[in-house]
ZAVO-860822 format. One record per residue: residue in three letters; residue number from 1; x, y, z negated of N, C-alpha, C in turn. Coordinates in steps of 0.2 Angstrom, whole numbers, plus 5000, padded with zeros to 4 digits. Each point is the difference from the previous one (the first is absolute). Layout:
BEGIN
<kolba ala NUM <X Y Z> <X Y Z> <X Y Z>>
...
END
This chain:
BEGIN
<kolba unk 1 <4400 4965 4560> <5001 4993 4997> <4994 4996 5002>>
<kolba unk 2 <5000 4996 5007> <4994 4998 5001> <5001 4991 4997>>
<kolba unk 3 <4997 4998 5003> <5002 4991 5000> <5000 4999 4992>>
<kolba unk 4 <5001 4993 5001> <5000 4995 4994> <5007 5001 4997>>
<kolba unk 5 <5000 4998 4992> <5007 4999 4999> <5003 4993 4997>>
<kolba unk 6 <5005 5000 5006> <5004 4993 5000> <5001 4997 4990>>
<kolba unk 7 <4997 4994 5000> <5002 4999 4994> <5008 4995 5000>>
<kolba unk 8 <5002 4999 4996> <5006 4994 4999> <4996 4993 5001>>
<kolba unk 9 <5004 4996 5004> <4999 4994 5001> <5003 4995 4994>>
<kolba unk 10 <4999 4998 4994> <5003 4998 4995> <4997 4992 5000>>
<kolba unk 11 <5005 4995 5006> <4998 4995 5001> <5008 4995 5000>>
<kolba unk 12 <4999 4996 4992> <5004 4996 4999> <5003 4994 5005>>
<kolba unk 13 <5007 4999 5000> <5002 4994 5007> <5000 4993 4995>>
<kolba unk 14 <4995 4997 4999> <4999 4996 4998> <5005 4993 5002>>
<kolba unk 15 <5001 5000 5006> <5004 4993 5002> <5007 5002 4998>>
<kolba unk 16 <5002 5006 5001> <5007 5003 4996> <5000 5000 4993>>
<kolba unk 17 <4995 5000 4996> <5002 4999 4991> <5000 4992 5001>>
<kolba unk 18 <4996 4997 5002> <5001 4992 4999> <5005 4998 5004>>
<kolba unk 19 <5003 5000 5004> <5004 4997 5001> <5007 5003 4997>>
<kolba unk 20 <5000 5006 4995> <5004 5001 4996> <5002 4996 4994>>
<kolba unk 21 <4992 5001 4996> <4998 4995 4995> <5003 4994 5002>>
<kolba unk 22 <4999 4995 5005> <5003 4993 5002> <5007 5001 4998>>
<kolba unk 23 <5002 5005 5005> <5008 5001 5000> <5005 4999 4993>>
<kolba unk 24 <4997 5005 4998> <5000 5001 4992> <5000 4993 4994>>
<kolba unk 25 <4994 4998 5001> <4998 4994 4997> <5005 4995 5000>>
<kolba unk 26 <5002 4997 5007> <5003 4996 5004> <5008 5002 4996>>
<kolba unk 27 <5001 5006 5002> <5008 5001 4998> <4998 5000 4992>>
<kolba unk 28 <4997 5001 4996> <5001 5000 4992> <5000 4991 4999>>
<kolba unk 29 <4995 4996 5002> <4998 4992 5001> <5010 4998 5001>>
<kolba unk 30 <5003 5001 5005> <5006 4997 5003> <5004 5003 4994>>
<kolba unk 31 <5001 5006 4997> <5004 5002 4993> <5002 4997 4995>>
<kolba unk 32 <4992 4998 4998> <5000 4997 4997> <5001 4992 4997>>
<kolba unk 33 <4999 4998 5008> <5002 4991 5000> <5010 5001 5000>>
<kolba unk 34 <5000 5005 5004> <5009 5002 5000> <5002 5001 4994>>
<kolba unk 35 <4998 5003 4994> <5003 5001 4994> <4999 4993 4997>>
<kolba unk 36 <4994 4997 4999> <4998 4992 4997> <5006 4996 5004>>
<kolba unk 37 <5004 5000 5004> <5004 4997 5003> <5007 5001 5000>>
<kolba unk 38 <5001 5004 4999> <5006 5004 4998> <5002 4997 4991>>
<kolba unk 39 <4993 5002 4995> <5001 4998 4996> <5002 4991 4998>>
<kolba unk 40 <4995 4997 5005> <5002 4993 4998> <5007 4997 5002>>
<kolba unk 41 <5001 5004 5006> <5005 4997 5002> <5007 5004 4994>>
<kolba unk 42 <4999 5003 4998> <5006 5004 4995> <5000 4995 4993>>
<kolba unk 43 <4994 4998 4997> <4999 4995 4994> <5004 4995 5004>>
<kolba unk 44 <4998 4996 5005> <5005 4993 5003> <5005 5001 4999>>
<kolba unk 45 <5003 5005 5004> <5008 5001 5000> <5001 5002 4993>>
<kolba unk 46 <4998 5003 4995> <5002 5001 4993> <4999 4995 4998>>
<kolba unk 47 <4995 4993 5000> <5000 4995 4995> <5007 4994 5001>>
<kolba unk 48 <4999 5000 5008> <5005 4998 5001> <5008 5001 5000>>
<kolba unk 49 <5000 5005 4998> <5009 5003 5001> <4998 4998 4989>>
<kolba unk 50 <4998 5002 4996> <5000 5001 4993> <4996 4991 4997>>
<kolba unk 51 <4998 4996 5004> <4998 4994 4997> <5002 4994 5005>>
<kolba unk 52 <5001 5002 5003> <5000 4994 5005> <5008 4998 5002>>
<kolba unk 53 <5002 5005 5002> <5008 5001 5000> <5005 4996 4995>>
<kolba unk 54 <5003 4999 5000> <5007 4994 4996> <5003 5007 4995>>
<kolba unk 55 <5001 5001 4996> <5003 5008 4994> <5005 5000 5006>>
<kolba unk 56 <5001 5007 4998> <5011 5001 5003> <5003 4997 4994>>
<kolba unk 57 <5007 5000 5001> <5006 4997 4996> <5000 5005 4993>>
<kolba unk 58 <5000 5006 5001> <4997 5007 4994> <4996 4996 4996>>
<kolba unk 59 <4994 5001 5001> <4994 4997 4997> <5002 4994 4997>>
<kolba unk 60 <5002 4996 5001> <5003 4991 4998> <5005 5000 4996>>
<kolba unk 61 <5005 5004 5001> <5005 5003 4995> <4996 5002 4993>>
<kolba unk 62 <4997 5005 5002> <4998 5005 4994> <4997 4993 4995>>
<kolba unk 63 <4994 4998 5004> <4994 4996 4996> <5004 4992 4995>>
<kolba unk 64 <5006 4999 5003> <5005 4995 4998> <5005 5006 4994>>
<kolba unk 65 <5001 5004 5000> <5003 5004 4995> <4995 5002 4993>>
<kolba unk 66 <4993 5001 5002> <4995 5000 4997> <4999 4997 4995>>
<kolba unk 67 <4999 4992 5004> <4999 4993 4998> <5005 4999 4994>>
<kolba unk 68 <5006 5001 5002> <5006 4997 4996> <4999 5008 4994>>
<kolba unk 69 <4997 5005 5001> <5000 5003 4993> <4994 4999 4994>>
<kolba unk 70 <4996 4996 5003> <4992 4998 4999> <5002 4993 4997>>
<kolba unk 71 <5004 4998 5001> <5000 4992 4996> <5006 5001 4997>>
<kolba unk 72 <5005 5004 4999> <5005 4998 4993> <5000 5006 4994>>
<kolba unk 73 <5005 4998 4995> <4999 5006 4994> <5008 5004 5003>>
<kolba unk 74 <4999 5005 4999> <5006 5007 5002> <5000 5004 4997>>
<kolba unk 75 <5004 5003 4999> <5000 5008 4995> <5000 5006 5006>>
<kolba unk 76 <4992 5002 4996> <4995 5007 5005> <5008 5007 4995>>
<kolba unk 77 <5000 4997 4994> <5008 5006 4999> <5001 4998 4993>>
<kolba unk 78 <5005 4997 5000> <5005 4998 4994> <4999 5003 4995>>
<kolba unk 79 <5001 5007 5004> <5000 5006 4992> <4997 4998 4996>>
<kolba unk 80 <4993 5002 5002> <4993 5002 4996> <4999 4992 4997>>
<kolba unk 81 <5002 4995 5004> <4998 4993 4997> <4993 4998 5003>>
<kolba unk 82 <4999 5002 5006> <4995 5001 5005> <5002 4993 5005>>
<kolba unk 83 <4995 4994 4998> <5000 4994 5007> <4997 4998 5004>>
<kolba unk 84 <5000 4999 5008> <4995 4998 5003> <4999 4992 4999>>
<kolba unk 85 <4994 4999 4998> <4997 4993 5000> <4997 4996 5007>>
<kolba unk 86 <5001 4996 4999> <4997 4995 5007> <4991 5001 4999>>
<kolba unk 87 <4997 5002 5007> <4993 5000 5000> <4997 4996 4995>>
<kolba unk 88 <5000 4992 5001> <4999 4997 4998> <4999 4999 4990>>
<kolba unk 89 <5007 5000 4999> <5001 5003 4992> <4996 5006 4999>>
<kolba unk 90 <5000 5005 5003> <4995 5006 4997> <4994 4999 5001>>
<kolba unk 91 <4997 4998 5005> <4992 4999 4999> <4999 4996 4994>>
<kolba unk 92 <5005 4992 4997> <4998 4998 4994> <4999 5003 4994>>
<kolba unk 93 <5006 5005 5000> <5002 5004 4995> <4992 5007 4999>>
<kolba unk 94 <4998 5002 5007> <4993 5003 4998> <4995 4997 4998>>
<kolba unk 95 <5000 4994 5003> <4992 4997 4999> <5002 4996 4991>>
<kolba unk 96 <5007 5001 4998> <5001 4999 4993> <4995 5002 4994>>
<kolba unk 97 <5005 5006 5003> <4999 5008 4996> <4993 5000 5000>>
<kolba unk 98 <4997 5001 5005> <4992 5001 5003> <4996 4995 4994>>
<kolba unk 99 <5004 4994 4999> <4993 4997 4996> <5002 5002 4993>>
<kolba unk 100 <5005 5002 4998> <5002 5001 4993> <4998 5007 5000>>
<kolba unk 101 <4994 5004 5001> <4998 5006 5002> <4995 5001 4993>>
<kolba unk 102 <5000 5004 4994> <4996 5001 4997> <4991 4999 5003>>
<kolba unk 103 <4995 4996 4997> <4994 4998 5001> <4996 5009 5001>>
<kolba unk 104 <5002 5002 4995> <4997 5008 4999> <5005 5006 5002>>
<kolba unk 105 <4998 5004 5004> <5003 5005 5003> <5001 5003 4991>>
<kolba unk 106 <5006 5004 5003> <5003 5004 4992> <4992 5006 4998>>
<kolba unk 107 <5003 5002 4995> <4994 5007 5000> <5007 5006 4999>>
<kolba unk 108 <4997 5004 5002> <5003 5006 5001> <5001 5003 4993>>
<kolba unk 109 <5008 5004 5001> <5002 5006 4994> <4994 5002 4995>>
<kolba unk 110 <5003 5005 4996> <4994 5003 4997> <4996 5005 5000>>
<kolba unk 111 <5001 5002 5008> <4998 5005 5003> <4992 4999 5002>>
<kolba unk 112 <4997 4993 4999> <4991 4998 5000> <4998 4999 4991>>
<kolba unk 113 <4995 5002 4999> <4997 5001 4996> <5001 4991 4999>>
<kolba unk 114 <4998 4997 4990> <4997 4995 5002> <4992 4997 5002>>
<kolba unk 115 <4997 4998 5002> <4993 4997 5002> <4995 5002 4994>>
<kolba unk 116 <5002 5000 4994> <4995 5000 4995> <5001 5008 4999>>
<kolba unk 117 <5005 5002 5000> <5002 5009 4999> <4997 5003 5007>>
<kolba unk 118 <4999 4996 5005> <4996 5008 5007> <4993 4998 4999>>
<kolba unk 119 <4998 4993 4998> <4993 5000 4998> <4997 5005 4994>>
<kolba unk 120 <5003 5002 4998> <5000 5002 4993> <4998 5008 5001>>
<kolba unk 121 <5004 5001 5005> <5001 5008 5003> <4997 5001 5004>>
<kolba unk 122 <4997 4995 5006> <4993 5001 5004> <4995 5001 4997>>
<kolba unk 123 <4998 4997 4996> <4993 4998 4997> <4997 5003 4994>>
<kolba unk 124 <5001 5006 5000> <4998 5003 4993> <5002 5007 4998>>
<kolba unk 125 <5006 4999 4999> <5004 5007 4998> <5003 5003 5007>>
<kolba unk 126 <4998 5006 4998> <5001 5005 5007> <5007 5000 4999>>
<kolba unk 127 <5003 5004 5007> <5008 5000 5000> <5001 5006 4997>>
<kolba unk 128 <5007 5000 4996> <5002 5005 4997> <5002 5006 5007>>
<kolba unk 129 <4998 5007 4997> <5000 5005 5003> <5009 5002 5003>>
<kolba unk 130 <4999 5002 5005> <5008 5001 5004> <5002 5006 4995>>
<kolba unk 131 <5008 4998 5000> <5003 5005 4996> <5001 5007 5004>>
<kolba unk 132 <5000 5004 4994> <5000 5008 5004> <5006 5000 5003>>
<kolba unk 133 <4998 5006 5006> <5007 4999 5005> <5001 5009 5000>>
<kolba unk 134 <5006 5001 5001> <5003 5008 4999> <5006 5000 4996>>
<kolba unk 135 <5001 5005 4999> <5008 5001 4997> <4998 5005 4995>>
<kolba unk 136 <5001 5000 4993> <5001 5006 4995> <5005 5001 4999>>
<kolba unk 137 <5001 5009 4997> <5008 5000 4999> <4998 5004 4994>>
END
């Protein structure tokens, strides 16, 4: 074994990554102006087909059959004695109601202590001890 030993030549092709890098670049750059365009022009034709357009005859029906049950009085069911009111009528009949609305909200059952009776029990006398638990026989 005479001579030298050949070592590896580990020498990067630099104008081969870069012009990958560009390639790369270049093709992510045009993606994403093709998405941004894609989506605007999808908004257009969606604003325009849902706001812009004249209803179909469907739609114009419906919203006139709507109309006509939105402004007169009809029986929602006889039975029960249940009737629908005209929008109109019912919003007055709420904002009625609404102002004949007691000033003070109610107080609850008798399930809260009164005000004078939990002060009474917080502040002085300890709580009575929990009742014993078990079974005798």
């Amino acid at each position: 074994m005479g001579g030298g030993t050949v070592s590896e030549q580990d020498k990067p092709k630099n104008k081969q990554i870069l012009v990958y890098l560009i390639a790369t670049l270049l093709a992510l750059g045009v993606t994403v102006i093709l998405v941004i365009e894609l989506f605007n022009h999808t908004m257009r034709r969606e604003i325009a087909q849902k706001v812009l357009e004249r209803p179909g005859t469907e739609i114009r029906k419906l919203r006139v059959h709507e109309g006509e049950r939105l402004s007169r009085y009809q029986w929602a069911s006889q039975e029960d004695g249940i009737v629908r009111l005209p929008l109109d009528r019912a919003v007055e009949l709420t904002l009625r109601d609404w102002e004949k609305r007691p000033s003070v909200p109610p107080q609850p059952a008798s399930d809260v202590a009164a005000p004078d009776q939990a002060a009474s029990t917080t502040h002085g006398t300890p709580p009575a001890p929990p009742a014993p638990s078990g079974t005798s026989r």
